[in-house]
C-alpha positions as CSV (number, residue, x, y, z in Angstrom):
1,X,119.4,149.8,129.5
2,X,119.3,146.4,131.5
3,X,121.6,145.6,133.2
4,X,121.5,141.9,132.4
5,X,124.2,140.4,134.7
6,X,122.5,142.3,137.5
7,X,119.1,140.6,136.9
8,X,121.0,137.7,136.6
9,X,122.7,137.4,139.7
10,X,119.6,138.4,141.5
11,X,117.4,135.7,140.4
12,X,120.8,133.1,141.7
13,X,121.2,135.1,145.0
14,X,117.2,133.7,145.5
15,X,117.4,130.0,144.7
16,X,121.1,129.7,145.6
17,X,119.9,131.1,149.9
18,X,116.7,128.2,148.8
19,X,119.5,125.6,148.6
20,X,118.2,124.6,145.2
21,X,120.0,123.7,142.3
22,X,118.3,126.3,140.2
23,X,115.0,127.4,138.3
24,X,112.3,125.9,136.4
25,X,109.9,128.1,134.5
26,X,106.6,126.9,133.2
27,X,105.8,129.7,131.7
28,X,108.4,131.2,129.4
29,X,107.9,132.1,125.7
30,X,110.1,131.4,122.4
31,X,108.3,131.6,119.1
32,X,109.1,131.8,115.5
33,X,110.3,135.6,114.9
34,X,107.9,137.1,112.4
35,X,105.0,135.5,115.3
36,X,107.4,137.1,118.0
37,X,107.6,140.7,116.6
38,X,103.5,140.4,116.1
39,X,103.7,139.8,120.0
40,X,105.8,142.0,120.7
41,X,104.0,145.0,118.7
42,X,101.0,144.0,120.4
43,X,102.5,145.4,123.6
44,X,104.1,148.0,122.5
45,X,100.6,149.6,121.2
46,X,99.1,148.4,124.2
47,X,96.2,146.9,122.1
48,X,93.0,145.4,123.6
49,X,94.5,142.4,125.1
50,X,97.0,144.5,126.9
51,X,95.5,147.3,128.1
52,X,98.2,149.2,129.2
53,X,101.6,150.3,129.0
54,X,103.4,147.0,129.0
55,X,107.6,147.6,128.4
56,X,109.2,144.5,127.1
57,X,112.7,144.4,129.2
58,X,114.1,141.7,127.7
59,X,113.5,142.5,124.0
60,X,116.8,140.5,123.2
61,X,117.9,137.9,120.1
62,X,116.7,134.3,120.9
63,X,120.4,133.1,122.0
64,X,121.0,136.7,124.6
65,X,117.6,135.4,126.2
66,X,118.8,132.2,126.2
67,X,122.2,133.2,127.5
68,X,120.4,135.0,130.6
69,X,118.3,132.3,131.4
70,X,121.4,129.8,131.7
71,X,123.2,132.8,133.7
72,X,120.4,133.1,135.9
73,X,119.8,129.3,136.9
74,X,116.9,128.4,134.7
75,X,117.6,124.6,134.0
76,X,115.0,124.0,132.3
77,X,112.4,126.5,130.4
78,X,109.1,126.2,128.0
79,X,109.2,127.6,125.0
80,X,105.2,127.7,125.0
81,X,103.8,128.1,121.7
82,X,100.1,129.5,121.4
83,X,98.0,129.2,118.0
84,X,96.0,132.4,117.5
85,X,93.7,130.6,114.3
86,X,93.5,127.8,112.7
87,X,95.9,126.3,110.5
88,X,99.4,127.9,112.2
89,X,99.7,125.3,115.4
90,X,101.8,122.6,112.7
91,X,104.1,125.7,111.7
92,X,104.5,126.7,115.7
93,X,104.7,123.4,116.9
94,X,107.6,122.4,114.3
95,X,109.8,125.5,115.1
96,X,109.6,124.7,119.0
97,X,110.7,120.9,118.1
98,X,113.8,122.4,116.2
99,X,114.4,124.7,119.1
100,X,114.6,122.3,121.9
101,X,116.3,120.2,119.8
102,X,119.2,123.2,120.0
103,X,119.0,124.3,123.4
104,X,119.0,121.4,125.9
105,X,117.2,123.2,128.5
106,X,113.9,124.2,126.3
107,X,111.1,121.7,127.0
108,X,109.7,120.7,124.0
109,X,106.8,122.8,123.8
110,X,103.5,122.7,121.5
111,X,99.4,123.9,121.4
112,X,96.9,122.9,119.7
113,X,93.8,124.5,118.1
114,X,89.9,123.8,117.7
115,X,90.5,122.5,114.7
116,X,89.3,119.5,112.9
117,X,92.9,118.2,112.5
118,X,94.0,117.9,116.4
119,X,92.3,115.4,117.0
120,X,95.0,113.7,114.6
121,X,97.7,115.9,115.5
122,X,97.4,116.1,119.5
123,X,98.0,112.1,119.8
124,X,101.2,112.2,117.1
125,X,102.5,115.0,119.4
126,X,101.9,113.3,122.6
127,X,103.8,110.1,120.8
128,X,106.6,112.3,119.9
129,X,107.3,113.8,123.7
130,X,106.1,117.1,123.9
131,X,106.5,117.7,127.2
132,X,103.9,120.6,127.6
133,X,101.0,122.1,125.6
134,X,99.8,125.9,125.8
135,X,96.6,127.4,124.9
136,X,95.5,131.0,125.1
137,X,91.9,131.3,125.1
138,X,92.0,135.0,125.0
139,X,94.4,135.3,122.0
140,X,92.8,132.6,119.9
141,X,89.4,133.5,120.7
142,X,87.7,130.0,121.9
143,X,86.2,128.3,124.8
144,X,88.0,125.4,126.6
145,X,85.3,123.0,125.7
146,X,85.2,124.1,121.9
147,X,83.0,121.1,120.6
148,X,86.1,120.4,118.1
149,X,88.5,119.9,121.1
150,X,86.2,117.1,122.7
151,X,88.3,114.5,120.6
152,X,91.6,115.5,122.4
153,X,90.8,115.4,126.0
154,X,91.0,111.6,126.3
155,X,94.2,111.2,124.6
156,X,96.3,114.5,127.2
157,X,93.9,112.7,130.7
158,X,95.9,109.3,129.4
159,X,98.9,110.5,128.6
160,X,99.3,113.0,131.5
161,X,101.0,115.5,129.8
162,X,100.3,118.9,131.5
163,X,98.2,121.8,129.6
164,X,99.3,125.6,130.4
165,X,96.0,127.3,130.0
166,X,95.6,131.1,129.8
167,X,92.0,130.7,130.9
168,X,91.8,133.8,133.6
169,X,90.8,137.7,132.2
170,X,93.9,139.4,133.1
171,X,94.8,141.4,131.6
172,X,92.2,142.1,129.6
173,X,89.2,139.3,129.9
174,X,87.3,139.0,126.4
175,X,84.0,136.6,126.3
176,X,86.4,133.7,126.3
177,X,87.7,133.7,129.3
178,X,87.3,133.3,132.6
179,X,86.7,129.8,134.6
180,X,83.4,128.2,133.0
181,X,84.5,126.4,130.2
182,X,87.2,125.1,132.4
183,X,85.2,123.8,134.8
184,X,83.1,122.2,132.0
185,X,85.9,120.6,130.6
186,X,87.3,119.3,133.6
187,X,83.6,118.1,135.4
188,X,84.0,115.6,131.8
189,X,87.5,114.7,132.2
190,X,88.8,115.4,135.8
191,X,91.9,113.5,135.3
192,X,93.6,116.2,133.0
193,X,96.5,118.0,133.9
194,X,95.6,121.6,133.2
195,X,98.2,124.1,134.6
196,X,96.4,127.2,135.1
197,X,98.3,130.2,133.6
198,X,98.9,133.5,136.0
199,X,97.2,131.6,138.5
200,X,93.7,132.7,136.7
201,X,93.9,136.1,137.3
202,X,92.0,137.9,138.0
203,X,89.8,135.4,138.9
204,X,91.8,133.9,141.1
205,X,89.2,132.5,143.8
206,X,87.2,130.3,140.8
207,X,90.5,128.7,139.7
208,X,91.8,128.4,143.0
209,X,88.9,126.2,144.1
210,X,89.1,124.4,140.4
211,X,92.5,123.3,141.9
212,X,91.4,122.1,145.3
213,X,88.3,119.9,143.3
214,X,90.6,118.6,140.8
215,X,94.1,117.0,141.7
216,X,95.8,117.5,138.1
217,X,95.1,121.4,138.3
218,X,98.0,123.2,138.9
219,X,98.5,127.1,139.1
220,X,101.2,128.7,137.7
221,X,102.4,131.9,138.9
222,X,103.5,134.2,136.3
223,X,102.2,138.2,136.8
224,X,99.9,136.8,139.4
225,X,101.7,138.3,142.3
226,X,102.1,141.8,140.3
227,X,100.1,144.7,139.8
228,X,100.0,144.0,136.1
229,X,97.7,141.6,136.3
230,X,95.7,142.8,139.3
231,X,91.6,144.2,138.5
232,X,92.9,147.4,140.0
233,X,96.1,148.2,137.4
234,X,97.3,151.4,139.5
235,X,97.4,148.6,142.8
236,X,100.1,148.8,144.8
237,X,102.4,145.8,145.6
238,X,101.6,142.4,144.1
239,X,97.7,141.4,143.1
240,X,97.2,138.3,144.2
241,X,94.4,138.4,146.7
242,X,95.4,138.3,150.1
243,X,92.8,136.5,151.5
244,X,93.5,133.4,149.4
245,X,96.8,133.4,149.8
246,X,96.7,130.8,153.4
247,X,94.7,128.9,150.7
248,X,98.0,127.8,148.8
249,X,99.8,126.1,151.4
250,X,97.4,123.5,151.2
251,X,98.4,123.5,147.2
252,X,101.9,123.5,147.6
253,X,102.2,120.4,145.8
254,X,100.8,121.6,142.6
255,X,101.7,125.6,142.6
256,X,104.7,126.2,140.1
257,X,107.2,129.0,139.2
258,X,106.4,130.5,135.9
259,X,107.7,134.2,134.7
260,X,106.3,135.3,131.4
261,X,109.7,136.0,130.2
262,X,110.6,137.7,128.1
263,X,108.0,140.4,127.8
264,X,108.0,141.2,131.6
265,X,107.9,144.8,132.5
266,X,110.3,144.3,135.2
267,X,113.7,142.2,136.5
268,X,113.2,138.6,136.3
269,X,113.9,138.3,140.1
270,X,111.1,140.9,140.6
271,X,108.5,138.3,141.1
272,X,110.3,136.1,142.9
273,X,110.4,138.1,145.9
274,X,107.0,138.9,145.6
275,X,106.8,135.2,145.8
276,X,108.7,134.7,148.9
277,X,106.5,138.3,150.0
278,X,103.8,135.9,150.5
279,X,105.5,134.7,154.1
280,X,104.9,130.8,153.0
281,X,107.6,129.6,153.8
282,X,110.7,128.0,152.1
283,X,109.7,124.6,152.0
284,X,106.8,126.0,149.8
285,X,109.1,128.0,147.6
286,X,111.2,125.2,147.1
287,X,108.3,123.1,145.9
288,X,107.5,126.3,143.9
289,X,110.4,126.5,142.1
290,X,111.8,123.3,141.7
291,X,110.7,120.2,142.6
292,X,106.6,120.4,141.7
293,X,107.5,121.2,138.2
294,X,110.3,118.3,138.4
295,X,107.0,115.9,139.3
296,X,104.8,117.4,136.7
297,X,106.9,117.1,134.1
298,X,108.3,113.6,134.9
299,X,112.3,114.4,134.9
300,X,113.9,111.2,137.3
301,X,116.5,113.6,139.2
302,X,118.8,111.3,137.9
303,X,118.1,111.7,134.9
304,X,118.4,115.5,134.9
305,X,121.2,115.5,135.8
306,X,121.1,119.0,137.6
307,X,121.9,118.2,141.2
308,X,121.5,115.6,143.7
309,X,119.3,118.2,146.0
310,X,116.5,116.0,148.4
């Protein structure tokens, strides 16, 4: 059984010796249950976009998970909706309004679809302050530069709202993913602010360089630095490659905490030692963890009312 207030305190322990006033994840998921249980039973078969055994530890009622991430110093948390076909993002992207309008610390979260309709829906979102978007171009089955997605790009560059893109292959890669519709998208419209989900694992080289070209791509770290999501899924310690890793100081602007909670197959504070594993340095975790996704999202410290922390 978990022992919740363990995991808990762990993940404190880390940003309280940081000095920080807490957490911000990126990349955290609350969806509508009847989608959530389909996600969930998805890795508990281990089906082809898993590929593994993948045990959900945090398989909890919305308000428990909400409950740990407050106990664990998660000030603010996405709620990352993905649409999986056409026709569901309005349904998805009207629970996660209702949501954050509960729970003060969920970002108000949407996605979008290649769908005639987004290019009416995207701009009435943008209008209405979602804070973050989330496509999964593995789950839904599309390219980045889906010709029906052309009309949206303009509207997110302006607006500078950032885009969590599952765009990498890990787990499982399908004909979808991997960098080159990224890069096409972004060679047309290199002011967008496309956070790049698991740090595109496992091609983490192509998006790594997609980040150093482009100054709005950001990498978020959720599984990156875990075996889970390494091409090698019996490799020991984390998968990010090692030889890319010097390669991220230079990004420590634009690299942000993310978890994948809840369906992590581990303690939430699991991954942020193999974070700090990566001998960086504090200052970078710090960025990591706190104040990149503070700059991203736009929250005056004032404002959030969280700290004051320089």
């Amino acid at each position: 059984m978990t022992d919740l207030a363990h995991d808990a305190a762990e993940a404190r322990a880390f940003w309280e010796r940081l000095g920080l006033p807490g957490l911000i994840d990126l990349h955290a998921h609350f969806l509508p249950p009847p989608i959530e249980k389909a996600v969930w039973r998805e890795f508990d078969g281990g089906g082809e976009l898993i590929g593994r055994e993948w045990p959900i530890r945090y398989r909890l009622p919305a308000e428990d998970r909400v409950a740990f991430l407050r106990e664990a110093g998660v000030r603010r948390f996405s709620t990352l909706p993905y649409a999986h076909k056409p026709g569901v993002a309005g349904f998805l992207n009207d629970w996660s309004r209702d949501f954050a309008a509960e729970v003060p610390e969920a970002l108000r979260s949407a996605t979008f679809y290649p769908e005639p309709e987004a290019a009416d829906y995207v701009p009435a979102l943008v209008a209405d302050g979602v804070e973050i978007f989330k496509l999964h171009l593995q789950v839904g089955g599309y390219h980045l530069d889906d010709p029906l997605l052309e009309p949206v790009w303009g509207t997110l560059a302006d607006s500078g709202a950032p885009i969590m893109v599952h765009a990498g292959s890990g787990p499982v890669g399908t004909p979808y993913t991997g960098p080159d519709s990224t890069a096409r998208v972004l060679a047309r419209h290199p002011r967008l602010r496309l956070v790049i989900a698991h740090m595109g694992s496992p091609e983490c080289g192509e998006f790594l360089a997609l980040a150093e070209r482009y100054d709005g791509v950001h990498l978020d770290t959720s599984m990156a630095f875990t075996h889970f999501f390494a091409e090698d899924a019996h490799a020991h310690g984390h998968g990010y490659p090692p030889d890319l890793v010097p390669r991220l100081r230079d990004l420590q602007g634009r690299v942000v905490w993310g978890s994948d909670f809840p369906t992590l197959p581990f303690p939430y504070g699991q991954q942020l030692a193999w974070l700090a594993a990566t001998g960086l340095g504090e200052d970078w975790l710090r960025d990591v963890c706190w104040h990149n996704a503070l700059r991203l999202l736009g929250i005056p410290r004032a404002a959030a009312g969280l700290y004051p922390v320089d």
